[in-house]
C-alpha positions in Angstrom: 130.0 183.2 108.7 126.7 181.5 109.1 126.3 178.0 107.7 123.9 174.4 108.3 125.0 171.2 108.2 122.5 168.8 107.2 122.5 165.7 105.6 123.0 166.1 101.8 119.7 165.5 99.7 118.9 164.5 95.7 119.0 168.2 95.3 122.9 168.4 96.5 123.8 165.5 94.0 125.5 168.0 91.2 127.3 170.3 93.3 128.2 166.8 95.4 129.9 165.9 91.9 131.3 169.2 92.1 132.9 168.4 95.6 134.3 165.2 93.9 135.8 167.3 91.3 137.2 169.7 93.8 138.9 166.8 95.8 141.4 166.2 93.0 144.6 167.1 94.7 146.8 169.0 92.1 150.0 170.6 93.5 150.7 174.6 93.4 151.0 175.7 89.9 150.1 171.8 88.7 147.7 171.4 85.5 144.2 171.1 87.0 142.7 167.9 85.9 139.9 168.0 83.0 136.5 168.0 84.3 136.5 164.7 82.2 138.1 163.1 85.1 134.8 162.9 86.6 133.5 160.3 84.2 136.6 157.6 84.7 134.7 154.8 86.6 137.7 154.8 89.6 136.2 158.4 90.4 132.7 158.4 89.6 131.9 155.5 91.8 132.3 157.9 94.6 129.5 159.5 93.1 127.6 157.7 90.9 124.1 156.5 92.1 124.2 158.4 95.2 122.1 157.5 98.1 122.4 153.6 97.8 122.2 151.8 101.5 125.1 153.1 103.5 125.9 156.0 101.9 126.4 159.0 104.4 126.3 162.5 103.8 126.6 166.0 104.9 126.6 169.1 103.0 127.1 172.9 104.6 125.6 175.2 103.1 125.5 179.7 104.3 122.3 180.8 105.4 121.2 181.6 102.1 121.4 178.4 100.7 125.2 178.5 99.1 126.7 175.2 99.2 130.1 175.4 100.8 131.3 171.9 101.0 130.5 167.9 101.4 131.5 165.3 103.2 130.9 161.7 102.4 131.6 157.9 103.6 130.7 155.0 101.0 131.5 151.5 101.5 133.4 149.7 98.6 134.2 145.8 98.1 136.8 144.1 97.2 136.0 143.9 93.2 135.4 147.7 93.3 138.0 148.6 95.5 138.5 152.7 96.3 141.4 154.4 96.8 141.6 154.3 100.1 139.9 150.9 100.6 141.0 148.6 103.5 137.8 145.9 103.9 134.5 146.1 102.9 133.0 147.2 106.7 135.0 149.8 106.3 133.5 152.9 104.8 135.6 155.4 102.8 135.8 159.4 103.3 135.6 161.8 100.8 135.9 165.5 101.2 135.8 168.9 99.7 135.1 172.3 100.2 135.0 175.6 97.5 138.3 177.1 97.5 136.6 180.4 98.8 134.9 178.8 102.0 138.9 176.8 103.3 140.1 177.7 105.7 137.1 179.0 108.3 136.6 175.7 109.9 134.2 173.5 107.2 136.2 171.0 106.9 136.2 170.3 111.0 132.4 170.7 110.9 131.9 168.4 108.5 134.0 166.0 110.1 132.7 166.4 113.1 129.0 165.4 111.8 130.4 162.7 110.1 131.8 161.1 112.7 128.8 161.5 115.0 126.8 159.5 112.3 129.8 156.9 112.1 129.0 156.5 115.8 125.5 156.6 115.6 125.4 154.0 113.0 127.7 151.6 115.1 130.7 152.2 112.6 134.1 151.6 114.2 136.5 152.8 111.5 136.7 154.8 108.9 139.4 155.2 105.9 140.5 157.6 103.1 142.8 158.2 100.6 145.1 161.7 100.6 148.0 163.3 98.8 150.5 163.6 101.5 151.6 167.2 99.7 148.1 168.1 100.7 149.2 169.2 104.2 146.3 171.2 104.9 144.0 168.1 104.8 146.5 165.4 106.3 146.5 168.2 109.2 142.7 167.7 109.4 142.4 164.2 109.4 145.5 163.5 111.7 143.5 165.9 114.2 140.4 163.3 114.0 142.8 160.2 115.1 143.8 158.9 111.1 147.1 157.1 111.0 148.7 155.8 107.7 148.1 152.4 106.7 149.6 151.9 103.1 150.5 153.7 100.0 148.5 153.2 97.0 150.7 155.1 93.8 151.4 158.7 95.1 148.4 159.0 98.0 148.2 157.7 101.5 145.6 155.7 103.0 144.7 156.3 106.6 142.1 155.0 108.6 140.5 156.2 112.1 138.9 154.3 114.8 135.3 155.8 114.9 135.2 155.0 118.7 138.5 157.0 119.8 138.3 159.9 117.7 138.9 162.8 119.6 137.4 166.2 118.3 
């Protein structure tokens, strides 16, 4: 399959909410979280007001123009702490792709593009927050150099040093 990775735009913004939506880890045969979700300030600040200094981006989309996936990095302080927040130099990931594009490499893609922007941009770590049960993910971002650094409730945050990351 044929896709483009470029850096996501106003344009992306809904289906970037989508994304967000899509992140919500829930188990095989778990109750999918209401859309509603989306509107709890803990999870719309990953969202909300999109493309305020910092914020990075990358969207793939198929040579038609069918989003596929986003990637994103956000910093956070310590009064609006993420999920996977560890200081506030340190931006935090966020990830997704449509359940009928895993699986065919995205997610690396994205990664990859993200990380060369990390480097780019002089960033030297980066952190996130995952479900462990979500192996095919903790696969992922063990593969790009993240190592656990706490528990926060039932996720794990891990963090990467920008600068080592291997890929």
């Amino acid at each position: 399959m044929n896709y483009t990775i470029r850096p996501i735009a106003e344009r992306d913004v809904p289906f970037m909410w989508d994304m967000l939506y899509e992140s919500l880890y829930v188990p095989e045969g778990g109750k999918p979280f209401g859309r509603e979700i989306l509107q709890e300030p803990a999870i719309a600040k990953y969202a909300e007001h999109w493309g305020r200094p910092g914020d990075i981006g990358w969207i793939a989309v198929t040579d038609d123009g069918q989003p596929m996936g986003t990637i994103t990095a956000r910093l956070f302080d310590e009064s609006n702490r993420g999920y996977g927040y560890v200081g506030p130099d340190v931006p935090e990931l966020g990830m997704a792709i449509s359940p009928s594009y895993r699986g065919q490499g995205i997610g690396t893609a994205l990664m990859k593009a993200l990380f060369d922007e990390l480097k780019k941009r002089g960033i030297s770590r980066v952190s996130l927050s995952v479900d462990p049960n979500n192996e095919a993910a903790v696969k992922l971002y063990r593969r790009f150099g993240f190592e656990d650094a706490g528990v926060v409730g039932t996720s794990v945050t891990m963090v990467a040093d920008v600068e080592s990351a291997v890929y």
